[in-house]
C-alpha positions in Angstrom: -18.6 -10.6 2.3 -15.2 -10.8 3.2 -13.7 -13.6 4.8 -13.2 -13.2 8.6 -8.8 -12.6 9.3 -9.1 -12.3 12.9 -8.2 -9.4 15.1 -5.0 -8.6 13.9 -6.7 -7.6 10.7 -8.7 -4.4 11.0 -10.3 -4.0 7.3 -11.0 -7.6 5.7 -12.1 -6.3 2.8 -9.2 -4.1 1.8 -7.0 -7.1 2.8 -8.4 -9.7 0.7 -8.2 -7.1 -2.3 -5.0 -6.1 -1.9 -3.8 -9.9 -1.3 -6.0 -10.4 -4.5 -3.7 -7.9 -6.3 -1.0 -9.2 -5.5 0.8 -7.8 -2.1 2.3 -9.9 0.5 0.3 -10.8 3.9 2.7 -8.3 5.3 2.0 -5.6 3.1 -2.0 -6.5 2.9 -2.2 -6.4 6.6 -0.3 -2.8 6.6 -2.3 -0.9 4.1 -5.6 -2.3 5.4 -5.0 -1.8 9.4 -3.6 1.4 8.2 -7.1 2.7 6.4 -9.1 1.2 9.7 -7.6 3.5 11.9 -7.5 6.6 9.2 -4.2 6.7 9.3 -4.1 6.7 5.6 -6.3 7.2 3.1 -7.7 5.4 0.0 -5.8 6.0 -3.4 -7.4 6.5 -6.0 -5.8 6.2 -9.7 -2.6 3.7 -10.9 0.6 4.1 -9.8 1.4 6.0 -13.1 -1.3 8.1 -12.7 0.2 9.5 -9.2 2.7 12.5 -8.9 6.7 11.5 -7.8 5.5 13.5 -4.6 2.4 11.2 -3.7 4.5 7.9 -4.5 7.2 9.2 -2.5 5.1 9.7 0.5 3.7 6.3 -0.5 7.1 4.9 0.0 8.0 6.2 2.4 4.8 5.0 4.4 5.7 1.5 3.9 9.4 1.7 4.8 11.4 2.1 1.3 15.0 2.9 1.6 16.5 4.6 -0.9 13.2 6.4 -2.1 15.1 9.9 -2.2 17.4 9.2 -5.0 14.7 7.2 -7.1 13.2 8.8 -9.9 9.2 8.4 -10.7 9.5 5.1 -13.0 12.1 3.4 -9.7 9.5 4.9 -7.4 6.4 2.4 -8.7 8.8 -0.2 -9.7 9.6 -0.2 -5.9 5.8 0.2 -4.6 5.0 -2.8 -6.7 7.7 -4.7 -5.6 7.3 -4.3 -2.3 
């Protein structure tokens, strides 16, 4: 059982995943407020495994400037930088 965040956090679990992946509080608390309200759903498959289309609306989602000019390869190096 996940671990309780508080209010602010709407989806424990997906946040204590993602923060166990590797993403920022910021970015944790996004994605998994995000999925609790449907606003998004859940991806399924790597980065690599995605079409330039999906991880440019992925990008876009969470506020990535630039993201029309990058190609696939800059598009996951930015997700995962993020």
């Amino acid at each position: 059982m996940a671990k309780d965040h508080g209010s602010q956090i709407k989806n424990d679990d997906t946040y204590e995943a993602l923060r166990d992946e590797g993403a920022s509080k910021e970015k944790a608390a996004r994605i998994a407020n995000a999925q609790a309200n449907d606003s998004i759903s859940q991806r399924k498959g790597t980065l690599d495994e995605r079409s330039k289309d999906e991880l440019y609306d992925e990008a876009k989602e969470i506020g990535i400037e630039g993201r029309s000019k990058m190609d696939k390869g800059e598009l996951i190096d930015a997700i995962r930088n993020h």
